[in-house]
Steps between C-alpha positions, in 0.01 A plus 500: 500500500647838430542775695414854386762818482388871439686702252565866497537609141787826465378816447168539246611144406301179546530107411675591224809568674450130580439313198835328500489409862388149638388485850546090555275392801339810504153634338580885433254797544601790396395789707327792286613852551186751692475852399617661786311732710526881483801554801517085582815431685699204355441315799103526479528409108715164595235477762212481297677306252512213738135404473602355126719219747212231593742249636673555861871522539561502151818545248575838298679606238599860395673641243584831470229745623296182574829389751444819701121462504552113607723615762239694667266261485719262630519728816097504529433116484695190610656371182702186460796656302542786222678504231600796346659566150676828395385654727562726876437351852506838666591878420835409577545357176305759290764692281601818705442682162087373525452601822663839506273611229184360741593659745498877335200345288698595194382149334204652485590732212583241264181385233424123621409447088888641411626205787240273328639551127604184364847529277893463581527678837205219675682226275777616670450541834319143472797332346337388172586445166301276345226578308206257598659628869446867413183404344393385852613775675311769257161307573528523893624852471215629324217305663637626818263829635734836552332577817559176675860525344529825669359369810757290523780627443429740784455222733807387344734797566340528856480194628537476896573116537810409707335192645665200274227185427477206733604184278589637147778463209613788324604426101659751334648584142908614515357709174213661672485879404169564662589380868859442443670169662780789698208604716299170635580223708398188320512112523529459166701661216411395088791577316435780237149494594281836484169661635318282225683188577184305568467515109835464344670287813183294526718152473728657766169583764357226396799267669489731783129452597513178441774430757274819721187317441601149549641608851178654640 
């Protein structure tokens, strides 16, 4: 009988950032993105995401965005571990250069849609090249709504975590350029592998949660 895990999709992203991934053992369900409330704290958001989780003490998984979200969930129910993927554990390991801006609010100036435009500067800050990979990316990017975008990357640049999870491994690309390997602590390094490694180091992961899952 399998046992079910909750997945936190990146930022605007959803099970598509996951279509190369096999969870063995597991059923997935991947958790879908609210539209936040007008002034809702990240902590309430994670909150309310949590009635999407209908089994007790379950497993999560967050990449990205979805990794900080799963983190703060993971501090609001009892979970039995979290893994997180490209991702931050606390502020600690939010680039200084994303949090100085959030603090004078000066990330607020910047169009979401002009973050959101897909061409070389996403391709390369994901660490893609190929073109079925880019294809992928373009899709997400512009499905994904500006003003939940926008939402978070304010909760982003001010997140107030220094709490670390109870029971989690941390898997990180050495070619991240989004949350770059110098500033986190993880468990886990993939060799050249960047913010969209779930995609293009999918036989890589997939090893890695295999030997993850098969352990839980």
């Amino acid at each position: 009988m399998s046992k079910n895990i909750y997945i936190f999709s990146g930022l605007g992203a959803d099970e598509r950032a996951f279509q190369r991934l096999v969870f063995p053992g597991f059923t997935p369900h991947f958790i879908k993105w609210e539209k936040p409330g007008k002034g809702e704290s990240l902590e309430q958001y994670s909150g309310r995401l949590t009635k999407q989780i209908t089994c007790k003490n379950p497993v999560l998984i967050g990449l990205s965005f979805g990794g900080i979200v799963a983190a703060e969930v993971a501090r609001q129910i009892k979970t039995e571990h979290l893994i997180l993927i490209a991702t931050a554990k606390t502020k600690k390991e939010i680039p200084f250069y994303y949090r100085w801006p959030g603090t004078l609010g000066l990330h607020k100036l910047l169009p979401a849609k002009l973050l959101m435009q897909p061409g070389f500067i996403t391709n390369w800050l994901f660490s893609i090249s190929s073109d079925a990979d880019k294809k992928i990316l373009k899709d997400i990017l512009e499905d994904t709504d500006s003003d939940f975008f926008s939402w978070a990357i304010d909760k982003i640049t001010t997140w107030s975590n220094i709490v670390l999870p109870h029971k989690y491994i941390h898997i990180h690309g050495t070619a991240d350029r989004i949350f770059p390997v110098a500033f986190v602590s993880c468990d886990i390094r993939v060799d050249n592998g960047g913010h969209f490694m779930t995609i293009d180091k999918s036989d890589e992961l997939n090893k890695i949660l295999k030997q993850v899952l098969t352990a839980l």
